[in-house]
TIRO-2110 file (N, C-alpha, C; in Angstrom, 1 decimal):
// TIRO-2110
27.9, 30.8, -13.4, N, 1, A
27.6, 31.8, -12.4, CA, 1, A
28.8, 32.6, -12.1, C, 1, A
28.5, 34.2, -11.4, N, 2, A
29.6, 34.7, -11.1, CA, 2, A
29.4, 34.4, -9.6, C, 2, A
30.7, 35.0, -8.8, N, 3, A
30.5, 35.5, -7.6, CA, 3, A
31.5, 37.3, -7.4, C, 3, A
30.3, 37.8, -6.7, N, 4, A
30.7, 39.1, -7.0, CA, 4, A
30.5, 39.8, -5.1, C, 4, A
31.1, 41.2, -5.2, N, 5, A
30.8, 41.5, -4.0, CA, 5, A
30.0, 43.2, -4.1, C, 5, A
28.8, 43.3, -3.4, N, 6, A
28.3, 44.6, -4.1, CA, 6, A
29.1, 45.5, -3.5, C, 6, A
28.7, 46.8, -4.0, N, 7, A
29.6, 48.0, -3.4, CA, 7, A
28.7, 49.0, -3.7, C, 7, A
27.6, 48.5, -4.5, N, 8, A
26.5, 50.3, -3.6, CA, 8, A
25.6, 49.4, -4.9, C, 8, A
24.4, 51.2, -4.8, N, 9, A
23.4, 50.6, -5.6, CA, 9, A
22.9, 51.5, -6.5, C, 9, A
22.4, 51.5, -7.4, N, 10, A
21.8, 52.3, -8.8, CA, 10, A
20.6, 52.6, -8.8, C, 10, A
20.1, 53.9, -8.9, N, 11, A
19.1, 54.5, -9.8, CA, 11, A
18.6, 54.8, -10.7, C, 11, A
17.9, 54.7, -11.0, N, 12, A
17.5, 55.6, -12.8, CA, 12, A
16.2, 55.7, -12.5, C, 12, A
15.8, 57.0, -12.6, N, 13, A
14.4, 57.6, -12.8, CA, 13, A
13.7, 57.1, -14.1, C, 13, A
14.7, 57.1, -15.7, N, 14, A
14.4, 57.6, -16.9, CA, 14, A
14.9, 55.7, -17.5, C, 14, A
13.7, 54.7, -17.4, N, 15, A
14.1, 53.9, -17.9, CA, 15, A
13.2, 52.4, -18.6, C, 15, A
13.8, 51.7, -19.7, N, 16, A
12.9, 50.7, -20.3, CA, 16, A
11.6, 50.6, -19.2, C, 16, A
10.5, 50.9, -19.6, N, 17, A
9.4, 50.4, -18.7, CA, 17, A
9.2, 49.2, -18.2, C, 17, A
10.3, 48.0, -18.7, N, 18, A
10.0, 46.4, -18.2, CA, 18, A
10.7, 46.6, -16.9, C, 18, A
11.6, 47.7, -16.7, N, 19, A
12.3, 47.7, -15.7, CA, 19, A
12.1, 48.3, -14.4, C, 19, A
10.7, 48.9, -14.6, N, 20, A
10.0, 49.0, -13.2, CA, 20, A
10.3, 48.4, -11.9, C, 20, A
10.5, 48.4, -10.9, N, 21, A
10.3, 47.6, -9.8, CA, 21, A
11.7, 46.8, -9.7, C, 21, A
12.2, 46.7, -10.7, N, 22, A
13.9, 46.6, -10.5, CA, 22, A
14.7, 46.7, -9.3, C, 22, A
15.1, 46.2, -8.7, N, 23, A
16.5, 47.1, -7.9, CA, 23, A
17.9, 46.4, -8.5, C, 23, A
18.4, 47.5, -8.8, N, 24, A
20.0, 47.6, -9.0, CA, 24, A
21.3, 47.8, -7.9, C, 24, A
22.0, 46.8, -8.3, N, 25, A
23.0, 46.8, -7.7, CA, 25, A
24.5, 47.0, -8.0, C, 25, A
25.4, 47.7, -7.8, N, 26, A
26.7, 47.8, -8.6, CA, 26, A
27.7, 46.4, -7.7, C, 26, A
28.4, 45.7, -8.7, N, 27, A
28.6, 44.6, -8.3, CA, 27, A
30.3, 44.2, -8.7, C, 27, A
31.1, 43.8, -8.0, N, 28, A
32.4, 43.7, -7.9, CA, 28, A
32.6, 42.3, -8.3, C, 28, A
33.0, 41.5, -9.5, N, 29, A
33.5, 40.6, -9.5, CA, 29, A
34.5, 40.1, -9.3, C, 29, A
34.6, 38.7, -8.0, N, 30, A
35.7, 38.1, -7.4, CA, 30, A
35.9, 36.6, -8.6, C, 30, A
37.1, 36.2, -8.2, N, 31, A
37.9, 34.9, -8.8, CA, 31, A
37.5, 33.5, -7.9, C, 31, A
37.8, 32.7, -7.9, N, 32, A
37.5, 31.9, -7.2, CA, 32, A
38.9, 32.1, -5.9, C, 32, A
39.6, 32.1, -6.0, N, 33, A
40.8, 32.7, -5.2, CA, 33, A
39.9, 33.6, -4.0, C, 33, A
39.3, 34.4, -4.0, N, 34, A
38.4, 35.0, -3.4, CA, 34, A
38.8, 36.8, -3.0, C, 34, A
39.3, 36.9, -4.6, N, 35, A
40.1, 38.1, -4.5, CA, 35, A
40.0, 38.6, -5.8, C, 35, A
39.4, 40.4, -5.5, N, 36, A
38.5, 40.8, -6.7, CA, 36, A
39.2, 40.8, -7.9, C, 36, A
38.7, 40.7, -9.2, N, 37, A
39.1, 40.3, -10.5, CA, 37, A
38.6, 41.5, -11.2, C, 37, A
38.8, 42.2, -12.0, N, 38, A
38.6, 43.6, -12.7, CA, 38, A
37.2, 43.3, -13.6, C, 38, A
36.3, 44.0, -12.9, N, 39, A
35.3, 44.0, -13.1, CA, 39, A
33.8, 44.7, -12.6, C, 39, A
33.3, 45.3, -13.1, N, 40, A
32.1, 46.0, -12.1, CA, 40, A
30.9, 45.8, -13.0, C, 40, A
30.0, 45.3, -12.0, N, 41, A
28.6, 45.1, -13.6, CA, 41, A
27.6, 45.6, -12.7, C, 41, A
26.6, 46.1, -13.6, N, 42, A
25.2, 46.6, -12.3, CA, 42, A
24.4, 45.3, -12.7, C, 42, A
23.7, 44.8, -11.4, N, 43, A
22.8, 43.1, -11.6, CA, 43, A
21.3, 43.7, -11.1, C, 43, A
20.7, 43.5, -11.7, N, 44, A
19.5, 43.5, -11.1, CA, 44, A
19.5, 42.3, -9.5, C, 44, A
18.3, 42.2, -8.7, N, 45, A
18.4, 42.1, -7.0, CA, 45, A
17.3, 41.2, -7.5, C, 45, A
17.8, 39.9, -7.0, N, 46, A
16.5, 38.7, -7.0, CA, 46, A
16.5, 38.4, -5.4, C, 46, A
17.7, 38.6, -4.7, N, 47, A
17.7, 37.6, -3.7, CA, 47, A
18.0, 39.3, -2.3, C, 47, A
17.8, 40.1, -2.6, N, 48, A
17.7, 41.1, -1.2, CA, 48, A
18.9, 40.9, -0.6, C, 48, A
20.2, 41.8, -2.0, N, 49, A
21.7, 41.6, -1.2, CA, 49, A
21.4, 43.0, -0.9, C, 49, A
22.4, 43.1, -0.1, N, 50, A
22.7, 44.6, 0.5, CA, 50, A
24.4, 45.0, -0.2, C, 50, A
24.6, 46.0, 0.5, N, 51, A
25.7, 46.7, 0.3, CA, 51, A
26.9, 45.5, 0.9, C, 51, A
28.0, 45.2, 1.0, N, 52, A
29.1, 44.6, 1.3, CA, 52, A
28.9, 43.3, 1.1, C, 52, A
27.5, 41.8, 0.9, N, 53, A
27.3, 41.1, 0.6, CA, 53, A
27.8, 40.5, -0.4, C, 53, A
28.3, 39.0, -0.3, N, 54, A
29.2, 38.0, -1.5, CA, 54, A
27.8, 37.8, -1.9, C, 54, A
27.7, 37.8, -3.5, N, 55, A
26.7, 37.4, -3.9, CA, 55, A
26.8, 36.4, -5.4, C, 55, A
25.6, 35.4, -5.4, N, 56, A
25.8, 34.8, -6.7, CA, 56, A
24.8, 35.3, -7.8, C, 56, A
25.8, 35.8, -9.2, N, 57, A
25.3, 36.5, -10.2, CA, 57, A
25.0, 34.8, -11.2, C, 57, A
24.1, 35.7, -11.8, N, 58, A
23.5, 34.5, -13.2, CA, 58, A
23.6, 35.7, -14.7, C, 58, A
23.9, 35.2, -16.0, N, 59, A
23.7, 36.3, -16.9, CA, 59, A
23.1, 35.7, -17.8, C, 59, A
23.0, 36.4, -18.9, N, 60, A
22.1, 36.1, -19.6, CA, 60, A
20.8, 35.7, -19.7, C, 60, A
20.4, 34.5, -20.4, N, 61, A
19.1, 34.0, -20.7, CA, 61, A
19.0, 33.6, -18.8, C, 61, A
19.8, 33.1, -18.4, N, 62, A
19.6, 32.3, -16.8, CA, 62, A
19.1, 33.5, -15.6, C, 62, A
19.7, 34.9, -16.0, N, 63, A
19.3, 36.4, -16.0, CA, 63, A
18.2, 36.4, -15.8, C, 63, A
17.4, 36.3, -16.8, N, 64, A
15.6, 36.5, -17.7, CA, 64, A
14.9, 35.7, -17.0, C, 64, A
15.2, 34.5, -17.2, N, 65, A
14.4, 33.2, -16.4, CA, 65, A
14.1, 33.9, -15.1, C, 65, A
15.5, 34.1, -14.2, N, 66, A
15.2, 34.7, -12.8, CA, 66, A
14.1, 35.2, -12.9, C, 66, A
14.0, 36.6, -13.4, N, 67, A
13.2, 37.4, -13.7, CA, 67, A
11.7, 37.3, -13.4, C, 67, A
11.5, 36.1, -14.1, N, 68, A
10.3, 35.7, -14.9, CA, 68, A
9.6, 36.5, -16.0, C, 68, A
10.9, 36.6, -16.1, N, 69, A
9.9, 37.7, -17.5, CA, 69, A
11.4, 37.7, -19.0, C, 69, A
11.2, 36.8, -19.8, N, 70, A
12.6, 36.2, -21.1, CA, 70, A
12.0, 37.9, -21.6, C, 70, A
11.3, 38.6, -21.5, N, 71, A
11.4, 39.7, -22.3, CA, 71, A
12.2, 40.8, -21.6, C, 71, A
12.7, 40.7, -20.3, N, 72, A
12.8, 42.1, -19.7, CA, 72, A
14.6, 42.4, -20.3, C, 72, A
15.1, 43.5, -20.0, N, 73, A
16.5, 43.6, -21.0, CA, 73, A
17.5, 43.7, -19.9, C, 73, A
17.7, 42.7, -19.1, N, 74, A
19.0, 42.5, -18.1, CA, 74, A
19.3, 41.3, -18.5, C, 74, A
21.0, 41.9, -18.3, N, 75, A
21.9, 40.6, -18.4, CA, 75, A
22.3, 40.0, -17.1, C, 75, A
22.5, 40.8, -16.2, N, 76, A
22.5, 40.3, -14.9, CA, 76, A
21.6, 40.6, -13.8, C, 76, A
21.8, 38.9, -13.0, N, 77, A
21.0, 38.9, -11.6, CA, 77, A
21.7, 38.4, -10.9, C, 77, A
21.7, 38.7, -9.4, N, 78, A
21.9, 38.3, -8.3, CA, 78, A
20.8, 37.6, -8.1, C, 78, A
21.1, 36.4, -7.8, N, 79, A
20.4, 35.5, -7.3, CA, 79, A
20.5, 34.4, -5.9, C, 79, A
21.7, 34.8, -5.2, N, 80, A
21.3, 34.6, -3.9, CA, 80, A
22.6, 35.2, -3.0, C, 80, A
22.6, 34.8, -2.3, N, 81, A
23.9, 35.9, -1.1, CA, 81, A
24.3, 34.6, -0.8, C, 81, A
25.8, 34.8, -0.5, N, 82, A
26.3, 33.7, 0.2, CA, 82, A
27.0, 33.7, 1.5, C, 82, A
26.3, 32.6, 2.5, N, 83, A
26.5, 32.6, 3.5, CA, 83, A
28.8, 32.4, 4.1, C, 83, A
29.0, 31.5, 3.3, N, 84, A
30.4, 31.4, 3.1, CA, 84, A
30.8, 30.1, 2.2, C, 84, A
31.8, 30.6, 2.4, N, 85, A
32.8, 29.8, 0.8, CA, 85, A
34.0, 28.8, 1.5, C, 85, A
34.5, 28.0, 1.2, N, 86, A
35.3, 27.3, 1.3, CA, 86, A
35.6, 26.7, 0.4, C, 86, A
37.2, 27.0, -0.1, N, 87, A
38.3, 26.4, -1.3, CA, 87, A
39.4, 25.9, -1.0, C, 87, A
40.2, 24.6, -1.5, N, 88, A
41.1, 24.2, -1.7, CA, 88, A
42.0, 24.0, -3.1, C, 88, A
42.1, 25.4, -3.4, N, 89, A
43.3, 25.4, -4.3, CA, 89, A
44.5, 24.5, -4.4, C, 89, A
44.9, 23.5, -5.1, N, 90, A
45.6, 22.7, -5.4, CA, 90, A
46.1, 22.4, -4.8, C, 90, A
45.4, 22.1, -3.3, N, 91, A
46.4, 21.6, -1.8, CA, 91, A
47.0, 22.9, -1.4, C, 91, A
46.8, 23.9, -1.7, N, 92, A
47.2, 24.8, -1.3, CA, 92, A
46.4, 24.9, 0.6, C, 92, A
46.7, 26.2, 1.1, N, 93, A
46.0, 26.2, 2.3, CA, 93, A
44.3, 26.5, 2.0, C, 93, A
43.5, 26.1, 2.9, N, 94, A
42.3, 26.5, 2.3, CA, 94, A
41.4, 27.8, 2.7, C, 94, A
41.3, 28.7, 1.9, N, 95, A
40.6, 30.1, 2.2, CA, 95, A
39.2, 29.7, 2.4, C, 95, A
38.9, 30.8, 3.2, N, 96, A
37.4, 30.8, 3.7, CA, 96, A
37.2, 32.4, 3.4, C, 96, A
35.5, 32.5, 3.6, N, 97, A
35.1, 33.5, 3.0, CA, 97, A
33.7, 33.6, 4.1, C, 97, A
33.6, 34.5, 5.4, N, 98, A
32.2, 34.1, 5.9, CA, 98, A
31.8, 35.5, 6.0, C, 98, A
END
């Protein structure tokens, strides 16, 4: 799983018909450090994130499953928002994330 942070959301009028009812989201992937890592992916919305929400991404086949549907043609889902994070990097000080 990723953890990512959204930053807006996607349309498409003109697209695969399995993808109906879809909502998309453009999605910022963070490190475990809790500090973004170069990366932007659009995820399809399983779990009703909004805009500035830490969210947990699944890809692939784990993607589809979400779905309920192994046919539809996303690689990524959000699959739930997170309330907050807590890390201890190698005894380092411990970041939080709420």
């Amino acid at each position: 799983m990723l953890l990512g942070k959204v930053t807006g959301s996607l349309w498409a009028t003109r697209k695969d018909e399995k993808l109906n009812g879809s909502k998309f989201m453009l999605v910022k992937t963070w490190n475990m450090n809790l500090e973004q890592a170069e990366g932007l992916l659009v995820a399809a919305d399983n779990a009703g994130a909004g805009v500035g929400d830490l969210v947990l991404i699944t890809q692939g086949m784990a993607a589809r499953i979400s779905a309920e549907n192994e046919g539809i043609p996303i690689d990524a889902m959000i699959v739930g928002v997170v309330d907050s994070v807590e890390t201890n990097n190698s005894g380092s000080d411990e970041n939080e994330y709420k």
